[in-house]
N, C-alpha and C positions, 0 to 999 in steps of 0.2 A: 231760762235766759233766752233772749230772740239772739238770734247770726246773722249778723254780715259776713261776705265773703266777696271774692272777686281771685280768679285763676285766668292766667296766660302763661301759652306758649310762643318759644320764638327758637329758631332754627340757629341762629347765630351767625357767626361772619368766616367761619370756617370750614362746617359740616355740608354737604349737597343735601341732606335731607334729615328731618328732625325725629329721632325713636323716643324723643321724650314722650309722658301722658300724663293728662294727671282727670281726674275726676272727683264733682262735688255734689252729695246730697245735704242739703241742711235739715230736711224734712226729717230723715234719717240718722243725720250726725258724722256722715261719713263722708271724708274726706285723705285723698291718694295720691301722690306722687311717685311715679317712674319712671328710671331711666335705661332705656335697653340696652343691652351688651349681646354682641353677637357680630353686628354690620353687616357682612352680606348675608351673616343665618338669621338675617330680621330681627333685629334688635325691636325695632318697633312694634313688631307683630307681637312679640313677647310683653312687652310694656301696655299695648292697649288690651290684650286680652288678662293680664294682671290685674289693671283697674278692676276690668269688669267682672271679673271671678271671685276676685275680693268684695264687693260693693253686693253679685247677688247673693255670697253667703253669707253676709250681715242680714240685708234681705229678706234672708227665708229666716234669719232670728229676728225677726224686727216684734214680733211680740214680746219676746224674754227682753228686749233692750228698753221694752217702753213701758213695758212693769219693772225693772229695777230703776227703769228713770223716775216712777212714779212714787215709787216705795222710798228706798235708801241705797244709792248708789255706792256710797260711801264704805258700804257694812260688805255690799257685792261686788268689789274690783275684781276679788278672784276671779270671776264668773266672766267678769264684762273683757279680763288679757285673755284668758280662755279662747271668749269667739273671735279676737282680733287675730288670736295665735293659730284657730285652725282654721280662719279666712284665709289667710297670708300659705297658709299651709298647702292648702286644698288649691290655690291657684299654684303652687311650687309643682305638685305632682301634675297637676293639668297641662300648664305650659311644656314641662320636660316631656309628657306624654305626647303631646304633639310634635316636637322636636324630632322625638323618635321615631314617627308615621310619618315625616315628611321629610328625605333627604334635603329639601330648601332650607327647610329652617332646623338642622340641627347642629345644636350646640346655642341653640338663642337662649337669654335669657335677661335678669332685668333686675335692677333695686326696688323697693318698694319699701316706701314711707307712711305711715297710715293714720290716721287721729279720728278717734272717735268721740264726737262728745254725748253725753248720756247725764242728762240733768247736770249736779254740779261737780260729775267728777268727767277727768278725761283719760283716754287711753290711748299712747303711742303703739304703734309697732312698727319693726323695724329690720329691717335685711339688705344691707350693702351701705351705699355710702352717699347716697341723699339722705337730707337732714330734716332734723323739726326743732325748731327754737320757739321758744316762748319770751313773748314780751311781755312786761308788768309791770305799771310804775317806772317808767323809762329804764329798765335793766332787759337787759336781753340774756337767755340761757339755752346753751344749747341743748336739748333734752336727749337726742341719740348721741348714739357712739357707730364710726366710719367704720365699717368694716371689711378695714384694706389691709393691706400685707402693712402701708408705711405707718399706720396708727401701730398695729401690731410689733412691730420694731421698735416704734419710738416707748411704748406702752413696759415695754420688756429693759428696755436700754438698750437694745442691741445700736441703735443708732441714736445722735444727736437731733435737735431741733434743725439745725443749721444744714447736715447730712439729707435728710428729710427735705429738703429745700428743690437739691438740688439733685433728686431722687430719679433716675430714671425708670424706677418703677409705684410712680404715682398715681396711678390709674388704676392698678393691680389690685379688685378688691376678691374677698374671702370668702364671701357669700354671696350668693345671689337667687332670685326664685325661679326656677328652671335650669339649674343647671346639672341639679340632680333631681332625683323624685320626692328626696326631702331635704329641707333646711332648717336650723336653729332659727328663732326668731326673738328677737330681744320686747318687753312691753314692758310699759313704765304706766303705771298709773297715777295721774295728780288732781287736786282740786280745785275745781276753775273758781272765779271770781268777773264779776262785770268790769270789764274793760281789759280784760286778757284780751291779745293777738296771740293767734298761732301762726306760723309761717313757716311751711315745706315747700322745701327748693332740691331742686336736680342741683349736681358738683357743677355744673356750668354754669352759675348763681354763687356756690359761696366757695369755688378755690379762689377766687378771687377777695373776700374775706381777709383781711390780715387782723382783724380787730372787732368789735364790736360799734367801736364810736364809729365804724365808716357806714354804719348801716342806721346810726341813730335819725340824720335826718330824714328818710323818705318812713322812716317806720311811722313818724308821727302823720306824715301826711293823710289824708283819705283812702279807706282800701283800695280802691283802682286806682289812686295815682300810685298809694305806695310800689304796690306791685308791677306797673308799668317804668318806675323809675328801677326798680331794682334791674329789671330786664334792661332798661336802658343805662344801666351803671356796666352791668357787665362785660356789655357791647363795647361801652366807654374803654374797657380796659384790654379790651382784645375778642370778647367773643370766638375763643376759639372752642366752644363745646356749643350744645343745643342748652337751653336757659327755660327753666322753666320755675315759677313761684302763683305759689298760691296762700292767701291770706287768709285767714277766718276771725273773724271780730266777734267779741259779746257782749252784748247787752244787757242790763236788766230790763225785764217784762214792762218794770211800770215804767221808763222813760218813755 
């Protein structure tokens, strides 16, 4: 299947400077969203060196990626969350290893959202609380799970929907890549089809989300409008975080 894609960043209407990042190979299939945590320990420094640690150790597998694309992808998930989970991995112990060389930046650290596509199958991964949804047939799914203290509350019962609202510890997520030298990392593998949209966004994109239908109409639109409206929806509602979205579209070959 051919990719379209189109990524932007935007700083928002609150934040002095933006630690979002996101990064796109289509060549490769690899596609990154994150968002740093840290502020003055360089949140951002933590988020662009994440893309890129993730992105070269796909990279240095891009052969095994391009013989199970070639073979049966299908047969080789195990294999394909495997190098997502010690991409994702191997930037966790690097980022905190720097943190800890450099009284600047420590305690920085960062979410990371990650989609790899490999012929007709795809793979998430996922640590903290930027997301990836999949559009298909006008339905939209969220495919990660947030991993914040208030999903963890709500998830348990310990709190209500309503509770969760009105949370002052909303931001509070469980995981993140540098914050230790290792993290859990969640991968979901699914089977694409031509005319999937993926779409990874930083929380500054979808706390604003109360629904699904509120995202239906720009999804339909063209990748770069979609994704510039979505940045400009957020803003619409207060822009109080840095917003970042990144789209990926599929094609079949013969169109």
């Amino acid at each position: 299947m051919r990719i379209r894609y189109f990524g932007h960043t935007d700083v928002g209407l609150a934040r002095e400077h933006n630690e979002d990042s996101h990064l796109a190979d289509p060549d490769l299939g690899v596609f990154v969203v994150a968002d740093g945590v840290g502020g003055r320990a360089k949140g951002e420094v933590a988020s662009q060196e994440a893309v890129e640690l993730i992105w070269e150790w796909l990279k240095r597998n891009e052969a095994i990626i391009r013989e199970i694309a070639e073979t049966d992808a299908k047969d080789r998930t195990a294999q394909l969350c495997q190098l997502v989970r010690g991409a994702v991995q191997n930037a966790c112990y690097m980022v905190h290893t720097m943190g800890q060389l450099d009284p600047e930046q420590r305690g920085m650290s960062t979410t990371a959202s990650v989609f790899l596509v490999c012929g007709s199958v795809g793979v998430v991964g996922q640590v903290g609380d930027s997301r990836v949804y999949l559009v298909r047939n006008g339905e939209v799914a969220q495919l990660t799970e947030d991993h914040t203290l208030i999903n963890y509350q709500l998830k348990h019962g310990l709190i209500t929907p309503e509770q969760a609202q009105r949370s002052h510890s909303r931001n509070v997520i469980t995981r993140a890549v540098g914050h230790k030298d290792y993290v859990e990392v969640d991968t979901l593998p699914i089977p694409l089809f031509p005319g999937d949209r993926i779409v990874l966004c930083s929380d500054g994109f979808h706390c604003y989300i109360q629904s699904y239908e509120e995202m239906r109409y720009f999804l339909d639109m063209e990748v770069e409008d979609a994704v510039l409206e979505a940045i400009r929806f957020a803003n619409a509602k207060g822009g109080k975080d840095n917003i970042t979205a990144l789209m990926v579209e599929l094609e079949d070959d013969e169109e």
